[in-house]
C-alpha positions in Angstrom: 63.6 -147.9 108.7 65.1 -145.0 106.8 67.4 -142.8 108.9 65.7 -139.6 107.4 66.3 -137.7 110.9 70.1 -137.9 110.3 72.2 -135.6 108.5 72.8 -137.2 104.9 76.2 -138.0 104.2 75.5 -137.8 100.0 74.7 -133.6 100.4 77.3 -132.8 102.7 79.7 -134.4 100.4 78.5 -132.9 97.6 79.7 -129.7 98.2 83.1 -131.2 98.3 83.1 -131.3 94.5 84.9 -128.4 92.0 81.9 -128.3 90.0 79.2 -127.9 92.3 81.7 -125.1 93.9 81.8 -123.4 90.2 77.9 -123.5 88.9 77.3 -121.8 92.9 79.8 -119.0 92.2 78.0 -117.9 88.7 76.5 -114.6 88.9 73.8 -115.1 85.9 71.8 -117.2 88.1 70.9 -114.6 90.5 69.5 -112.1 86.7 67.5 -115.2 86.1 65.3 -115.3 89.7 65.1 -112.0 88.7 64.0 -112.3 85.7 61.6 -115.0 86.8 60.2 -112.6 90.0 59.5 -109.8 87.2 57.5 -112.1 84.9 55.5 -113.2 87.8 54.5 -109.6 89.0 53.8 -108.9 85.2 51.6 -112.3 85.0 49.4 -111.4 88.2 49.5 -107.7 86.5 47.9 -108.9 83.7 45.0 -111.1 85.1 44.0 -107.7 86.5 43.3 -106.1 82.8 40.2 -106.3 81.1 39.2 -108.4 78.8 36.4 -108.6 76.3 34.4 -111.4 76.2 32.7 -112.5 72.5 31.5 -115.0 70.7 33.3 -116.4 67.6 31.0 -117.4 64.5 32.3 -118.2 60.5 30.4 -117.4 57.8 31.2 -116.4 54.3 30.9 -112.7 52.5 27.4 -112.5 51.0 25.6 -109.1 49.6 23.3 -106.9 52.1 20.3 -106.4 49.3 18.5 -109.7 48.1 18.4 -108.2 44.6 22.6 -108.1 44.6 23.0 -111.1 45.5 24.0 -113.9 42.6 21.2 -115.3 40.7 20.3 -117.5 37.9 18.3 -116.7 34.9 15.3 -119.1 34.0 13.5 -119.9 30.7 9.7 -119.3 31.4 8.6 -121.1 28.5 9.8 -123.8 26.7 11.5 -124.1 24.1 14.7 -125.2 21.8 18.0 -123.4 22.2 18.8 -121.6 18.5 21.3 -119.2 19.5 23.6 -117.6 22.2 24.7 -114.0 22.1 26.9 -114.4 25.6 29.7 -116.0 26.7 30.6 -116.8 30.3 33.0 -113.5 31.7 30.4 -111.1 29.5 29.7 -108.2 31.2 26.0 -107.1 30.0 23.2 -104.4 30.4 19.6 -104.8 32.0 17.8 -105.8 29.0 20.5 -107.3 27.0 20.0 -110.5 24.8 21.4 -113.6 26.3 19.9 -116.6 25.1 17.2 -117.0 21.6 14.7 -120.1 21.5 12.2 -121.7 19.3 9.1 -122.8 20.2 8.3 -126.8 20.9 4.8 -127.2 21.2 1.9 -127.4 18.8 0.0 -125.2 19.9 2.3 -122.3 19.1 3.9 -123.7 16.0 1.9 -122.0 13.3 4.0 -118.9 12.1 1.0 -116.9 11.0 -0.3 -117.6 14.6 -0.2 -114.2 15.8 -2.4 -112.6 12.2 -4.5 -115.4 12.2 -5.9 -114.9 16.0 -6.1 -110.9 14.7 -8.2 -111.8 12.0 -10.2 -113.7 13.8 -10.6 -110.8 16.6 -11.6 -108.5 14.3 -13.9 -111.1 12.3 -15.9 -111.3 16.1 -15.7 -107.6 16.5 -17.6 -106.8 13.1 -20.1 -109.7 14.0 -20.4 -107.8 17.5 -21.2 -104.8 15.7 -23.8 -106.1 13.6 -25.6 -107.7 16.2 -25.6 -104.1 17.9 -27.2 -102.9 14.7 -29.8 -105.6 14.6 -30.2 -104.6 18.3 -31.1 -100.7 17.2 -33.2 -101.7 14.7 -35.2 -103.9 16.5 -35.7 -101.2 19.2 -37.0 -98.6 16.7 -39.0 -101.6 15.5 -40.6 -101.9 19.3 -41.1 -97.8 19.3 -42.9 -98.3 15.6 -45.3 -101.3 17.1 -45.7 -99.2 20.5 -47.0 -96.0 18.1 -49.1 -98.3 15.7 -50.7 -99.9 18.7 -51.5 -96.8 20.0 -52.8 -95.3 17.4 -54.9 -98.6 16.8 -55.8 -98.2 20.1 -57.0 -94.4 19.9 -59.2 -95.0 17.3 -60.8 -98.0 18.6 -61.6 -96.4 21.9 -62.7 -92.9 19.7 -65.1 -96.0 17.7 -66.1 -97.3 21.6 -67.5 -93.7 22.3 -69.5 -93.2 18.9 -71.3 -96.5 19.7 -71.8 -95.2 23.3 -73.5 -91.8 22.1 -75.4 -93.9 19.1 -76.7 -96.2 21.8 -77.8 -93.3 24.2 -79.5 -91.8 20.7 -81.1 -94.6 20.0 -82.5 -95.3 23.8 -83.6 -91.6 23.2 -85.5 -92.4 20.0 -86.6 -95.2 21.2 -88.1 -93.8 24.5 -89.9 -90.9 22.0 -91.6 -93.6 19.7 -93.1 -95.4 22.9 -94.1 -92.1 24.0 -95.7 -91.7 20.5 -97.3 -94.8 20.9 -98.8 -94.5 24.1 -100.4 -90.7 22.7 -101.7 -92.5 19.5 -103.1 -95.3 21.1 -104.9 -92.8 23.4 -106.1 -90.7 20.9 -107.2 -93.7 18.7 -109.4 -94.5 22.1 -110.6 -90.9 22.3 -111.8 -91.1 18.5 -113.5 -94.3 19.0 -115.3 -93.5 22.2 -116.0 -89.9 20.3 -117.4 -91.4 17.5 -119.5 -94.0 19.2 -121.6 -90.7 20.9 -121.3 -88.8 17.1 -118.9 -86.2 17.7 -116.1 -88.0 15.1 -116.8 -89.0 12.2 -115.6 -93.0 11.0 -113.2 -91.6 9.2 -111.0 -90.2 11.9 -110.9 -93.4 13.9 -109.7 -94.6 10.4 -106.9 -92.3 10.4 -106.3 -92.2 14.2 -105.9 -96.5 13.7 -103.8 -95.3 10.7 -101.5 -93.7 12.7 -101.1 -95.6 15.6 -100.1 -98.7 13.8 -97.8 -96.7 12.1 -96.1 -95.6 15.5 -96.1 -99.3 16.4 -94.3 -99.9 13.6 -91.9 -97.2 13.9 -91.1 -98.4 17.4 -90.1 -102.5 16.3 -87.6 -100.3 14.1 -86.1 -98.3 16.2 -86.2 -101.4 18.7 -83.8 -103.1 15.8 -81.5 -99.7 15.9 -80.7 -99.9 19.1 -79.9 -103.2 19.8 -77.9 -102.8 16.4 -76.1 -100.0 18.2 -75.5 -102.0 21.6 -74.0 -104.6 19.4 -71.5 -102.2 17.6 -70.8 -101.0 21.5 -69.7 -104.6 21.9 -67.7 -105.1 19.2 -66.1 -101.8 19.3 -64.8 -102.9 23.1 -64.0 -106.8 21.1 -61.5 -104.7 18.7 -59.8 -102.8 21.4 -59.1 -106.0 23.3 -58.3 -107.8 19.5 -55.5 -104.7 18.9 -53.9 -104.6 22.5 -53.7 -108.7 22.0 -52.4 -108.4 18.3 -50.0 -106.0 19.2 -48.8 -107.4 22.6 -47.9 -110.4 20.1 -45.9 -108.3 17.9 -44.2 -106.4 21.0 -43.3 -109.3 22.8 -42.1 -111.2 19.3 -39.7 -108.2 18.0 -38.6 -107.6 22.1 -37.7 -111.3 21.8 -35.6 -110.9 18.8 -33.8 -107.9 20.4 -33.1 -110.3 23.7 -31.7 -113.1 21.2 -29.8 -110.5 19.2 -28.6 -108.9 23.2 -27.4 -112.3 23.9 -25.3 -113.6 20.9 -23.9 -109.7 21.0 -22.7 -110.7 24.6 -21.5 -114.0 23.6 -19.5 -112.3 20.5 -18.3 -110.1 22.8 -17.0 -112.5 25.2 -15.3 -114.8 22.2 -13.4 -111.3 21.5 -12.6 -110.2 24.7 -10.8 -114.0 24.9 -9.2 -113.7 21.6 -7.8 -110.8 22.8 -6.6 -112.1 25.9 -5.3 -115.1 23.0 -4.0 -112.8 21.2 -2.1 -110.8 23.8 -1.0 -113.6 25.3 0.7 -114.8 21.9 2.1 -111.5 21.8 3.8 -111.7 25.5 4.9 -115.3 24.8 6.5 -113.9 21.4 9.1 -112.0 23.8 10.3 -114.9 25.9 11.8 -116.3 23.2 14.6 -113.3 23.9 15.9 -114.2 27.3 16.8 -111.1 28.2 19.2 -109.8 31.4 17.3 -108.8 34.4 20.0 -106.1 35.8 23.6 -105.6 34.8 26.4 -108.1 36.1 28.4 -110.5 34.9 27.6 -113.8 33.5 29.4 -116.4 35.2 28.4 -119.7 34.1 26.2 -121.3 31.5 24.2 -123.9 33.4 22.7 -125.0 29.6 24.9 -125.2 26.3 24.4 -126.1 22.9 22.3 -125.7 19.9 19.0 -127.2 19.5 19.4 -128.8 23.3 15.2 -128.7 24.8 14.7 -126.8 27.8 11.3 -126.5 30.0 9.9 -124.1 32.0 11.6 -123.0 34.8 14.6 -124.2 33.7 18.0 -122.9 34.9 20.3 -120.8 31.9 22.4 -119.0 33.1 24.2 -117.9 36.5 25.2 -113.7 37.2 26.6 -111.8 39.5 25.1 -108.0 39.8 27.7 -105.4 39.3 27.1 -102.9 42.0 26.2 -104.5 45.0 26.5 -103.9 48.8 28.8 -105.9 50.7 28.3 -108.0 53.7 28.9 -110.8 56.0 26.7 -114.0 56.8 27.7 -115.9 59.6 26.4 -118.7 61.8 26.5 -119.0 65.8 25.5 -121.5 68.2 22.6 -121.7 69.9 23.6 -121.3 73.5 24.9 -117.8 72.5 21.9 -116.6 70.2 20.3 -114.9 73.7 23.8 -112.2 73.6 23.8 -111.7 70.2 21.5 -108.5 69.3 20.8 -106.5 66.2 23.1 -103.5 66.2 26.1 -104.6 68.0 29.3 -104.0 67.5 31.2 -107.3 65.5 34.9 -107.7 64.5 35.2 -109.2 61.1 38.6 -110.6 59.4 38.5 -112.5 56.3 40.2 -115.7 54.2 43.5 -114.5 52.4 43.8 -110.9 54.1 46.8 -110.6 56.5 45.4 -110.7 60.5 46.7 -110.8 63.6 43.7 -111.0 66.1 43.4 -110.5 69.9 39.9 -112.4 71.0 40.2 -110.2 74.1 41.4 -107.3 73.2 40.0 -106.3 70.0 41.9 -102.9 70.3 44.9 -104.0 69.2 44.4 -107.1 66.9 45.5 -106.0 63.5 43.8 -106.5 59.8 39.9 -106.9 61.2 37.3 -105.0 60.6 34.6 -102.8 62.2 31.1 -104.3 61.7 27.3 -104.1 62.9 24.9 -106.5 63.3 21.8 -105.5 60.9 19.3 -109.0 61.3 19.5 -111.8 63.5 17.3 -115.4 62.4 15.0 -116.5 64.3 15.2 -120.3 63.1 17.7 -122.7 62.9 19.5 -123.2 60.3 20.3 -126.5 58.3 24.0 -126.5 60.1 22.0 -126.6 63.6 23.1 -123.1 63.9 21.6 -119.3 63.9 22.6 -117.3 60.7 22.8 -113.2 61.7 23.8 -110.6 58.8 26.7 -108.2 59.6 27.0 -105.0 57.9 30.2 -102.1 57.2 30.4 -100.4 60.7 30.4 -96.7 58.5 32.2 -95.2 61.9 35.7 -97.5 61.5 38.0 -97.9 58.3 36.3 -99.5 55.2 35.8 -103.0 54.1 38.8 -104.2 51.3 37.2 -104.2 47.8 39.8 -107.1 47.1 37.4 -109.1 49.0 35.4 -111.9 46.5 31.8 -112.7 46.7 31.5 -116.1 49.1 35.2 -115.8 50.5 35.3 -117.5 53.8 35.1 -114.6 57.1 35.5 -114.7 61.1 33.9 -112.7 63.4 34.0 -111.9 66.7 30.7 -110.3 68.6 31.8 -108.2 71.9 30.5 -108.7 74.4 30.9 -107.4 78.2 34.4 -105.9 79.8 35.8 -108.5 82.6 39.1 -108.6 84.4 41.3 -111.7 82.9 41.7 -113.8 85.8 37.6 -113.8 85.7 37.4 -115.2 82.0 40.4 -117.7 82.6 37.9 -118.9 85.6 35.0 -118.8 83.5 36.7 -121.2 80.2 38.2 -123.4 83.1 35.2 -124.1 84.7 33.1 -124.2 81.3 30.6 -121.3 82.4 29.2 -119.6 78.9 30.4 -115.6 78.8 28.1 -113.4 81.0 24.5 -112.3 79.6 22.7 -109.0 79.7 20.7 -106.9 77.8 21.5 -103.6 75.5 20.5 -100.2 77.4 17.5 -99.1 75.3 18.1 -95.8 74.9 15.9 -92.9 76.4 14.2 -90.1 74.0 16.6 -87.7 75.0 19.3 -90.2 73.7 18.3 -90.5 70.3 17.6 -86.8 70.1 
């Protein structure tokens, strides 16, 4: 066994030596425990000050606006490249000329394509015209028939009631000669029976039988009158149907011309409203031969080059960047921490080439970053597995550098809640994620 209970021999000898003696004697070892108590006190110190928690995301600058961010030009047509007024680096003007092309397909490659189409437009439009003429003229054609007819019809109906009256003559007349008849037979039967007892002589039966077969022949004549006058009756009433028949013929013959002429005026008017719609359509397809700049910016590359090189529709020409444009910052965080990010909070940005010294806790005094404020926040992941949110110039802190390039890398830092730092070095030890909560929403009286 070790004899650990006993004095050892090694450290009381120890002492013996000159330079054990010396190195005990120095005074600058009692300024070092010191120096090593003070930086204790100012350690624990320290985990007592607050510290802000955040979350740490990398992005690159981007432009706040859609419409100022970089773009690319397409050809909407297609067509063969014949000239190029541009060069990469030009600065140019909403509705400068960048790019000249020819046309490719058949359809379009008649140079007189545009006056032909407007000769045939106005070809269709005097045919339309003409049928609208035939279409008036066949309507005061319908007016003339409809005046004829009545007319026709007027004086067949005035016919109708002469043949009525001449038929209620001739009944008359009729009726008288029977009456006639009747009084001559009786009076040739009075002059008989007056003769047979001597009181008339022969010759008044003679004249009496004279007379009544004259009556009886009066009355087979008038008989023949007034059936002649029933039959004029009915064909009086035969002509009024033969003229409403006649001229319902011509009516509905002349109303069917007018139809046929309605319709090819509406199909003449459809062909011109299309050649129109050809015509226009040439005219618009005339002015995409000019690719022309959308908004001014600089042109900063030429995706196609070359003369006489075929491009199709859709096709990308040329890249540019807007001139005036908004500034901004994309950047990406992780899911876990999409629940503490909100839209207006306060974010710390620094970016790729711009002299920084940053403080993750204490935001205060980190130096070259810059105020920001978080303007939209995705709701789906991105292709990186992580959630883009848009940070815009905080307008309350110092301005963003204008030296800063479209696409440039940045950092940011989203703040988050105040905690001692003893309580965040716990929290990264132990791998708990930084404390949630909610933004205050602020009361009416606030925002007033």
């Amino acid at each position: 066994m070790l004899n650990i209970s006993k004095k050892n021999p090694i450290t009381e000898n120890i002492e013996q030596f000159s330079a054990v003696k010396k190195l005990s004697n120095r005074p600058h070892y009692k300024i070092l425990n010191k120096i090593i108590l003070g930086v204790s006190i100012i350690g624990i110190l320290i985990l007592f000050l607050p510290w802000t928690q955040n979350i740490s995301g990398s992005g690159a600058v981007t432009t706040l606006k859609p419409d100022q961010r970089p773009q690319t030009i397409h050809s909407v047509i297609a067509g063969r490249i014949e000239k190029w007024y541009v060069k990469e680096g030009d600065f140019v003007k909403k509705g400068d000329t960048i790019l000249f092309i020819s046309e490719v397909k058949e359809d379009y490659l008649d140079p007189n394509l545009m006056e032909n189409t407007k000769n045939q437009m106005e070809a269709k439009k005097m045919a339309q015209e003409s049928y609208g003429g035939k279409v008036n003229s066949l309507s005061s054609q319908i007016a003339a028939i409809e005046n004829e007819k009545n007319l026709k019809l007027q004086q067949a109906k005035n016919k109708i009631r002469q043949a009525v009256l001449k038929v209620k003559s001739d009944s008359m007349d009729l009726i008288a000669v029977r009456t006639q008849v009747k009084i001559a037979t009786t009076q040739f039967n009075r002059s008989i029976t007056l003769n047979k007892e001597g009181l008339k002589p022969l010759t008044d039966v003679e004249e009496k039988r004279l007379k009544l077969q004259d009556v009886e022949a009066k009355i087979i004549t008038q008989e023949n009158k007034y059936i002649g006058s029933q039959n004029e009756l009915i064909n009086a009433k035969v002509e009024v149907n033969r003229i409403a028949a006649e001229y319902a013929e011509k009516d509905s013959k002349a109303k069917s011309d007018q139809y046929t002429a309605l319709s090819n005026q509406y199909d003449t008017k459809a062909q011109v409203n299309k050649l129109e719609n050809q015509y226009t359509n040439y005219k618009i397809r005339n002015g995409m031969y000019y690719i022309k700049a959308p908004q001014n910016g600089y042109v900063n590359r030429a995706i196609q080059s070359g003369i006489g090189e075929t491009i199709k529709e859709g096709t990308q020409i040329v890249s540019i960047m807007p001139s005036s444009y908004e500034i901004a910052v994309e950047t990406f965080v992780n899911p876990n921490d999409l629940p503490l990010v909100h839209k207006g909070e306060k974010v710390r940005v620094w970016f790729d080439g711009w002299p920084t010294i940053v403080f993750s806790g204490w935001p205060n005094m980190s130096y070259g970053t810059f105020g920001g404020k978080i303007v939209a926040v995705e709701n789906f992941i991105s292709e990186n597995g992580k959630f883009r949110v848009l940070i815009a110039p905080d307008k309350d802190e110092v301005a963003w550098p204008k030296q800063v390039s479209m696409g440039s890398g940045a950092q940011t830092l989203a703040l988050l809640d105040n905690v001692p730092v003893w309580f965040e070095i716990w929290r990264t030890l132990n791998g708990f994620p930084p404390n949630y909560y909610q933004p205050k929403a602020k009361t009416a009286k606030d925002k007033k």
